[in-house]
C-alpha positions in Angstrom: 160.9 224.3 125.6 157.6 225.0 127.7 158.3 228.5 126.1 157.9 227.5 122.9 154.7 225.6 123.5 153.0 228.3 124.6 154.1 230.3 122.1 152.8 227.9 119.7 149.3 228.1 121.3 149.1 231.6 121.6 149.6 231.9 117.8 147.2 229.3 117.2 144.5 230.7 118.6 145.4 234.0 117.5 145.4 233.0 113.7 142.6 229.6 114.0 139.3 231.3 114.8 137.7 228.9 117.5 133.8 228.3 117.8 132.4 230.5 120.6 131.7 228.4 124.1 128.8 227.6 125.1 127.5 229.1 128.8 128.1 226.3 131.4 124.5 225.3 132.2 123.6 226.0 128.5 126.6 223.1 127.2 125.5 221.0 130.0 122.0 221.4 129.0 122.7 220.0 125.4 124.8 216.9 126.6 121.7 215.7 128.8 119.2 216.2 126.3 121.6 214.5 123.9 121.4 211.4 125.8 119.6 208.6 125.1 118.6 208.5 129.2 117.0 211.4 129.1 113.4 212.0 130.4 112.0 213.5 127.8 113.3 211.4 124.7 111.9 208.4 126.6 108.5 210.3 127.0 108.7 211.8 123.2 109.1 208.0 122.1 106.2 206.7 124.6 104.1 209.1 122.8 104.8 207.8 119.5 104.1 204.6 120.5 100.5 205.7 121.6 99.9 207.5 118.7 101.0 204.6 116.6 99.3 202.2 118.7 95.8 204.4 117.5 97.0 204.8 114.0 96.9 201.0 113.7 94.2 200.2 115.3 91.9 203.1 112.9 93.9 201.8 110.2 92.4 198.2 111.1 89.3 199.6 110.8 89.8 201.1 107.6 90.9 197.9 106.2 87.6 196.1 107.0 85.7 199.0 105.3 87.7 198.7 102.6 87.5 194.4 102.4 83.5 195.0 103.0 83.0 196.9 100.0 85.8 194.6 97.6 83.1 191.7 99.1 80.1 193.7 97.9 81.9 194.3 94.6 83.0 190.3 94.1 79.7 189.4 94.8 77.8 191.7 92.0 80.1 190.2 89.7 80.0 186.2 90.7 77.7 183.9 91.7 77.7 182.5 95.7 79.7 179.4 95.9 78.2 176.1 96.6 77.0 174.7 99.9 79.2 171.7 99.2 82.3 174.2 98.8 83.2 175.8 102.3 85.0 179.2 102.6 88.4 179.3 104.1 88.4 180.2 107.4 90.3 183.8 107.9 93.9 183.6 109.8 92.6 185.8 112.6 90.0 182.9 113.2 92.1 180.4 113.4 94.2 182.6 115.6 91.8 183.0 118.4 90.8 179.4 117.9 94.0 178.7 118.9 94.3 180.7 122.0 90.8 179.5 123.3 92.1 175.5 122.9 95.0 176.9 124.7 93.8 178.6 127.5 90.5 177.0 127.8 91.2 173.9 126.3 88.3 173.9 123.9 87.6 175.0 120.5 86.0 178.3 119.9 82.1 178.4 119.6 81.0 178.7 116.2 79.2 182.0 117.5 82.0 183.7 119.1 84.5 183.2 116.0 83.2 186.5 114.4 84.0 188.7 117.3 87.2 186.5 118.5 88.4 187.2 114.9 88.1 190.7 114.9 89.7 191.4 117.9 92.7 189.3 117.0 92.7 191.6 113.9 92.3 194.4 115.6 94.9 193.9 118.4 97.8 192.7 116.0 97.2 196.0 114.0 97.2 198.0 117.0 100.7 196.6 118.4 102.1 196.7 114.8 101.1 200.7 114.7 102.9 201.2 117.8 106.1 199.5 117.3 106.1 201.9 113.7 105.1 204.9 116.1 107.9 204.4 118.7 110.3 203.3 115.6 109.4 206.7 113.6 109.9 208.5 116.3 113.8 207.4 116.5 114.3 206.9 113.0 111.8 209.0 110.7 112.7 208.2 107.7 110.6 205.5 108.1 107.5 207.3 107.4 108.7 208.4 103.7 105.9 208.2 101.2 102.9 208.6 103.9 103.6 205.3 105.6 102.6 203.1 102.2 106.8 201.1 102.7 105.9 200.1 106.4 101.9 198.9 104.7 104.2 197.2 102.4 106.6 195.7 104.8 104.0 194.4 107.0 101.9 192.4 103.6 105.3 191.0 103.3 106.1 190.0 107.0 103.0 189.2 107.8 101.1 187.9 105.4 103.7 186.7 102.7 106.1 185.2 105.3 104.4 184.6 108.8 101.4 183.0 108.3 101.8 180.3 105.7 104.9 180.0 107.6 102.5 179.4 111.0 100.0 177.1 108.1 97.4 179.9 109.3 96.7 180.2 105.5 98.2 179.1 102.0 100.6 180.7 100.5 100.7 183.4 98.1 101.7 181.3 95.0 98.5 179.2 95.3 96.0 182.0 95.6 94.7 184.0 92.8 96.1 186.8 91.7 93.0 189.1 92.2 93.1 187.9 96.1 96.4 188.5 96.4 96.3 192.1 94.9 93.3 193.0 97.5 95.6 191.5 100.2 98.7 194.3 98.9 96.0 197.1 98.2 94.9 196.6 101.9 98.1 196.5 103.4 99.1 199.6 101.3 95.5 201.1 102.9 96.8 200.2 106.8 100.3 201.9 106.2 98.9 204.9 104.6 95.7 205.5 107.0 98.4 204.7 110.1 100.7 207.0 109.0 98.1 210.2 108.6 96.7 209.1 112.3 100.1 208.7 113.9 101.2 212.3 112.8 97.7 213.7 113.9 97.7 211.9 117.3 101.5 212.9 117.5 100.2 216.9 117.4 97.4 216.3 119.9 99.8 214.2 122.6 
């Protein structure tokens, strides 16, 4: 019987051509870098996640540029509002309004809400861009079309779903169209813009 068997494996592999093996070390290699545990992965995704964590934070910038100038536009082309009719206050304000009360227990001064917004703006774009740049760096398909799905994603998590659902701001049924399509362009803008920074940064790291 045992005869047989190994008559049976010889004429396997004499007739089943088998892969060629790998050198010891050079297999072993493989299987650690393979692993999910491995030094280098963890540092390959840490440096996605600074390059994101930049990416977001230009792409932030870009987004007030872009705002600015759809402000200097709107106001060519309409007259200022009433005294008697205040301006909303932006969700980043009210934000970092609520964090002051919180930590301080006090509003925010009306002098500091400028600058308390922008940073709030700022910080949630730069921790957005780094959980896309450790993300991409696992899974990179999610960077298809220069970064404009995750832009998208984020107008729809974040300001579709999370702050009317946080009453940081009305929803997007009971503002006007033309605000709402400056809201998407700008979200499209911060994907796009965090996308080209995150693959540049990704090269320098």
């Amino acid at each position: 019987m045992f005869g047989q068997q190994h008559g049976l494996v010889g004429l396997a592999q004499e007739f089943l051509p088998l892969p060629p093996a790998l050198p010891a070390p050079e297999a072993e290699r493989r299987q650690g870098e393979d692993r999910p545990t491995n030094p280098r992965n963890h540092m390959k995704i840490w440096r996605g996640v600074i390059a994101g964590l930049v990416g977001g934070v230009i792409a932030a910038g870009a987004m007030s540029v872009v705002h600015k100038s759809f402000a200097v536009i709107s106001s060519g082309a309409q007259q200022t509002p009433p005294v008697d009719q205040p301006q909303e206050e932006d969700a980043t304000v009210k934000v970092a309004d609520g964090i002051a009360r919180w930590l301080f227990h006090r509003p925010l001064p009306e002098d500091k809400k400028s600058v308390a917004g922008n940073v709030v703006h700022y910080a949630f774009a730069g921790s957005v861009g780094a959980l896309y740049g450790g993300v991409a760096t696992v899974v990179p398909r999610v960077t298809t079309a220069v970064g404009l799905p995750f832009g998208i994603a984020v107008w729809l998590g974040a300001h579709v779903i999370t702050v009317p659902a946080l009453d940081l701001a009305e929803p997007p049924t009971r503002r006007p169209p033309s605000k709402e399509g400056e809201e998407f362009l700008l979200h499209l803008v911060y994907g796009a813009v965090t996308e080209l920074v995150r693959r540049l940064a990704t090269r320098a790291l």
